[in-house]
C-alpha positions in Angstrom: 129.7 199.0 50.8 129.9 201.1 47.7 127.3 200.5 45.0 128.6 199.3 41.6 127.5 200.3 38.8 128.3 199.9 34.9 127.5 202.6 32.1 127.2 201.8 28.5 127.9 204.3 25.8 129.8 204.3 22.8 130.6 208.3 23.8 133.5 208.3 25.6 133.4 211.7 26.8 129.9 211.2 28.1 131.2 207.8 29.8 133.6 210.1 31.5 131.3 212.4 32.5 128.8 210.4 34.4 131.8 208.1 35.6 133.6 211.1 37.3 130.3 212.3 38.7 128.6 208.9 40.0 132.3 208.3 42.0 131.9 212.0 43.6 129.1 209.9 45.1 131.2 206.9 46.0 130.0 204.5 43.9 131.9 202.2 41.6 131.8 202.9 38.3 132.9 200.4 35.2 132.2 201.2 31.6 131.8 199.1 28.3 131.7 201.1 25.2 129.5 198.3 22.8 127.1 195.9 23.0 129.0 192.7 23.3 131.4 194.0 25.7 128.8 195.3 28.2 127.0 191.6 27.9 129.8 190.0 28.8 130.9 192.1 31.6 127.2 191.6 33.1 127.1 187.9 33.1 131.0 187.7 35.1 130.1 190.3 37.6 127.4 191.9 39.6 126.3 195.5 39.8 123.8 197.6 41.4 122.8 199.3 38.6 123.0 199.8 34.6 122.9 203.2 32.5 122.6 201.8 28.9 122.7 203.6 25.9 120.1 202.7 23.5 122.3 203.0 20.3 125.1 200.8 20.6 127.6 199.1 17.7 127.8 195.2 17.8 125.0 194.6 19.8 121.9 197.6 20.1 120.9 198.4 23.5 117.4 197.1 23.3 118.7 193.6 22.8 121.7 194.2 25.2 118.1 195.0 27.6 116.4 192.3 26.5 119.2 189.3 27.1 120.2 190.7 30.5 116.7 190.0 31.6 116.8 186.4 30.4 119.3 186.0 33.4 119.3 188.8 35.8 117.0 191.8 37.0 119.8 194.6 37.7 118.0 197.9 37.5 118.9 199.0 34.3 118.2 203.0 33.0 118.4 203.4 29.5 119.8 206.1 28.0 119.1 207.4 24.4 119.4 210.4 22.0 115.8 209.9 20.9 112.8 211.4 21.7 109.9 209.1 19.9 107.7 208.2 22.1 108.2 204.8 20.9 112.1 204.1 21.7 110.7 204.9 25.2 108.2 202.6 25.4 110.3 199.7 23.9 113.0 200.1 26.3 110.5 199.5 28.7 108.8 196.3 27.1 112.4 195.1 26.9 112.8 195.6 30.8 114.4 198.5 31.4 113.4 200.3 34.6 113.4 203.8 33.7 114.8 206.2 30.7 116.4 209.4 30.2 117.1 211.1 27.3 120.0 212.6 25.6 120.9 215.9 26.4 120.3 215.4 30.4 121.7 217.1 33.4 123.6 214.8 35.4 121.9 216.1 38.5 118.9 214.0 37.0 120.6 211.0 35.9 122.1 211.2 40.1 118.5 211.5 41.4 117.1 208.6 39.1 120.0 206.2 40.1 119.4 207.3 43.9 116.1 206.3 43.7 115.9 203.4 42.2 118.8 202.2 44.6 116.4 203.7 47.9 113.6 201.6 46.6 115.5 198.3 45.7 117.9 198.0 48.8 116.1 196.3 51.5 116.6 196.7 54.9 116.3 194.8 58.2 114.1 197.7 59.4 111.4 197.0 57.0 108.3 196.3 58.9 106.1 195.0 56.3 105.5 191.1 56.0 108.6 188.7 54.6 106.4 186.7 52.8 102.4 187.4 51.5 100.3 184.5 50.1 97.9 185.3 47.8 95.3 183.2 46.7 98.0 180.9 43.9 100.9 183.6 44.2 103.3 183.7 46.9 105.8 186.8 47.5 108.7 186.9 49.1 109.4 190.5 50.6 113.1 189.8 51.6 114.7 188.2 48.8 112.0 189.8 45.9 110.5 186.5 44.5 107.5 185.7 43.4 106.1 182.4 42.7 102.9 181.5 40.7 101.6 178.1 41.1 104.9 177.7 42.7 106.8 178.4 40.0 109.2 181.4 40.3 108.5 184.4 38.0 110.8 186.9 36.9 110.1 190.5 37.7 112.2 193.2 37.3 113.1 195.9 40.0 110.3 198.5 39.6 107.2 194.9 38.1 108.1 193.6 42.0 107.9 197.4 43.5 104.2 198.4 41.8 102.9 194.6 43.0 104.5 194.8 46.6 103.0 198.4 46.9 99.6 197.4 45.5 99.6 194.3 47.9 100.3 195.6 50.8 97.8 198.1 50.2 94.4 196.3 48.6 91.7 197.7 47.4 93.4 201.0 47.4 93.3 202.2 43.9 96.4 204.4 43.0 96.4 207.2 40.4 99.2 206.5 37.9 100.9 209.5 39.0 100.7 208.4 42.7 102.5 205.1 41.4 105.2 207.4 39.5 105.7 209.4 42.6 105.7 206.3 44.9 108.2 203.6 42.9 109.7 206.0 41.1 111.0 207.7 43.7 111.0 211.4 43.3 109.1 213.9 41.2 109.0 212.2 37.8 108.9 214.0 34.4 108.3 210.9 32.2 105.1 209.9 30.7 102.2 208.2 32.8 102.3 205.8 30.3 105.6 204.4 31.7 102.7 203.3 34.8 100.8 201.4 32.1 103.7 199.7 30.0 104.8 198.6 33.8 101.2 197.3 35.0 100.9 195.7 31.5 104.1 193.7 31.8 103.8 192.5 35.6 99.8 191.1 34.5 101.6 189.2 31.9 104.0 187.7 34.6 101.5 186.9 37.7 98.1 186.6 35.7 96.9 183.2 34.2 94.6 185.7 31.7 95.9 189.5 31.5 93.0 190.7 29.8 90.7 189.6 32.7 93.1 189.8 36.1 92.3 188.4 38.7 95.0 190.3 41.3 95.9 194.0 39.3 93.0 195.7 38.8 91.8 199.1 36.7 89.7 201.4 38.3 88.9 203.1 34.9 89.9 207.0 34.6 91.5 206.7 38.0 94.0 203.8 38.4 95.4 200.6 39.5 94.3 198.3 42.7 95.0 194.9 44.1 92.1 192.5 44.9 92.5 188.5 45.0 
């Protein structure tokens, strides 16, 4: 089954670009061209994936980011014409999965969709455990839930990647460009900071008190580790 997936831009030519390229690879491709339109095409159907511009009329992508995670976790890829160091980072507080900036080769934007789709499809052939209990946290491998206390938490795609990694793998402490490597999928050129922004988020989510965790641990000048 082909994956779907739905790019935002208010540049139609680029729109056209990525959507002739993304169905070379055989994948679905719808487009919305503003804010309000993408919203609404999110919430009445399902896709694999998102490439979402970050300056948008109506609605700006960073809130167009930030409402789709109130109600789903679709790997989303923002893409922006900026290169502050801070648009980055707030895409990422706002959920976004990854980002690539404005002018990219398409080649990239391919290898960055491929990968995030390699790491979020699971298969039947997965050997690792369907479910790991954890002290008050509970994961569910198979359908990518977590539950704290019980209570579900929200995670996005690459928040439940680092944590299933770092569980199934305690006590091993990961360098943060191990962890870009690993869930990112390929050889990333982003900022390592993208690691901590990630690890900072997902603490927020499964820890009663981020600033003294109990589960996601720093190894200080090396990296991140999981001990309950």
């Amino acid at each position: 089954m082909s994956k779907r997936v739905l790019v935002v831009d208010d540049e139609k030519l680029i729109v056209k670009g990525i959507r002739f390229s993304l169905e070379q690879e055989g994948m679905e491709v719808e487009c919305a061209y503003d804010g309000e339109e993408a919203l609404e095409m999110v919430r009445e159907n399902k896709y694999d994936m998102i490439l979402l511009d970050l300056m948008l009329p109506k609605v700006s992508g960073l809130e167009v980011c930030q409402q789709i995670r109130e109600f789903s976790q679709v790997p989303i890829i923002m893409l922006t014409a900026k290169g502050e160091d801070m648009d980055k980072i707030l895409g990422l507080e706002y959920g976004a999965d990854d980002y690539i900036t404005k002018p990219f080769n398409i080649l990239e934007v391919k290898a960055r969709i491929k990968a995030i789709m390699r790491r979020t499809s699971k298969t039947e052939k997965e050997d690792s455990a369907k479910v790991i209990e954890v002290q008050d946290m509970r994961i569910d491998c198979e359908s990518r839930r977590v539950y704290i206390h019980g209570n579900e938490v929200n995670l996005t795609a690459k928040e439940f990647d680092l944590l299933e990694l770092l569980v199934h793998n305690p006590n091993k402490v990961y360098s943060r460009e191990n962890l870009l490597k690993i869930i990112w999928g390929y050889e990333y050129l982003g900022d390592v900071r993208t690691v901590d922004v990630h690890i900072r988020r997902l603490r927020e989510k499964i820890e009663s008190n981020p600033s003294d965790p109990k589960y996601v641990h720093t190894k200080w000048g090396v990296g991140y580790y999981f001990q309950a």
